[in-house]
N, C-alpha and C positions, 0 to 999 in steps of 0.2 A: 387369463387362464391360470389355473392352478398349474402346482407342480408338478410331475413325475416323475417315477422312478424310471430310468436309462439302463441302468447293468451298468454304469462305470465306476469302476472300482479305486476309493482312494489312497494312501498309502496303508492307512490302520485294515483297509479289506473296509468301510465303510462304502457303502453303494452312496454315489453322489447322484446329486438332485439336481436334474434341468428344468428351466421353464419347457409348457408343452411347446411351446412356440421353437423355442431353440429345435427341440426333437424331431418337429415336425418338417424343420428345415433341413432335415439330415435324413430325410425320409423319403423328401420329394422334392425336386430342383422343377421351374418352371423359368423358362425367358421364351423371349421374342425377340424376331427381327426379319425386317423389309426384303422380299425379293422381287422386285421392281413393283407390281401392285398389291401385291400377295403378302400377306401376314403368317411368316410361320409361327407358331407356338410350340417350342421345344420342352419336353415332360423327359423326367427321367425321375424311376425311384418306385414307389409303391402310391397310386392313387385309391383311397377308399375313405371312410364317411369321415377319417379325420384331416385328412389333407386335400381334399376334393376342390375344397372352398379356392387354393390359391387357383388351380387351372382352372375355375370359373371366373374368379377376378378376372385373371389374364384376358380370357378369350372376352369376359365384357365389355375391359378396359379396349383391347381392339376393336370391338365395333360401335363402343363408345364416341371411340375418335375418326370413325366412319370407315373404318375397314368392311370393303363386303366379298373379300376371299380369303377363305382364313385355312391353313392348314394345319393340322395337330399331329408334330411329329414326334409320334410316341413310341420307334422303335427303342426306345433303351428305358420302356414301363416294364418291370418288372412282377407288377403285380395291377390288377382292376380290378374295384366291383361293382356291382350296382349303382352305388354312388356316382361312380366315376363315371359310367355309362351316362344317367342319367344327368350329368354334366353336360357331355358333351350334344345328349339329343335336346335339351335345352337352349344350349347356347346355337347350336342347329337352328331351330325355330327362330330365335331370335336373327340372326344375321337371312334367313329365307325370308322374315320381313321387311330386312332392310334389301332386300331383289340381290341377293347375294348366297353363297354356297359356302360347305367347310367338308373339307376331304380329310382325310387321314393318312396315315401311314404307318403301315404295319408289316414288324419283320419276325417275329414270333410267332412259332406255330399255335402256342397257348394263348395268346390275347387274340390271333386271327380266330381262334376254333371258340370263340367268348362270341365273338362280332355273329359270327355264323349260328352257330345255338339261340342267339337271342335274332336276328332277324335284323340287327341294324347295318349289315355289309348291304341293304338294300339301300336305306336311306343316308348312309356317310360311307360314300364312296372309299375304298380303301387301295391304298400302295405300296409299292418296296422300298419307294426313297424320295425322297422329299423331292427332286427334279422332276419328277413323274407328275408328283401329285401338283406342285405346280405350273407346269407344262399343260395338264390337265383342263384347266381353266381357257373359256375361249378370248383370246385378245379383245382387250377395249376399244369401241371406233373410235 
């Protein structure tokens, strides 16, 4: 990726120059980790067409390695759009063929009123907090 401009200012007032990669990491934080069979994927930051890419890794990378409950706790997104959306109803389809489900979690009244206007609080089930959403899920025999 090329460069860009950041706003960070050097000593001369000289705007310094990040990789987009650096930028993008300061934009949006994604991890994961285990709650007994459940994969949460924790998002924090602004998801849209330039940072989308790592929360779809993520959620790939999980049902790459045969996760099929995956939960997306994106109470601290501060921002989504389309992209982001269409992330997540992607990686949806793909873990619903592997005989598995992905919930969410939502504590924003702005990204819950996104889910709702576009119609996918039908198909990614949503939550207040990540115990919910994976409590949610019915135990495996």
């Amino acid at each position: 990726m090329s460069s860009v401009v950041y706003g960070k200012r050097g000593g001369d007032h000289a705007v310094t120059r990040l990789p987009a990669k650096e930028v993008l990491a300061t934009m949006l934080s994604v991890s994961s980790d285990n709650h007994s069979d459940v994969v949460v994927v924790h998002v924090s930051g602004d998801v849209d067409a330039l940072s989308a890419g790592s929360l779809r890794d993520e959620l790939t990378q999980a049902i790459a390695g045969g996760a099929t409950r995956l939960v997306a706790d994106l109470s601290e997104v501060t921002f989504m759009d389309s992209t982001g959306l269409g992330v997540l109803v992607g990686r949806l389809k793909a873990v619903r063929m592997a005989g598995g489900g992905l919930h969410c979690v939502v504590t924003t009244e702005r990204l819950r009123k996104i889910f709702f206007a576009t119609g996918l609080e039908r198909v990614l089930p949503l939550y207040e907090d990540v115990e919910g959403a994976v409590a949610s899920f019915d135990p495996q025999s």
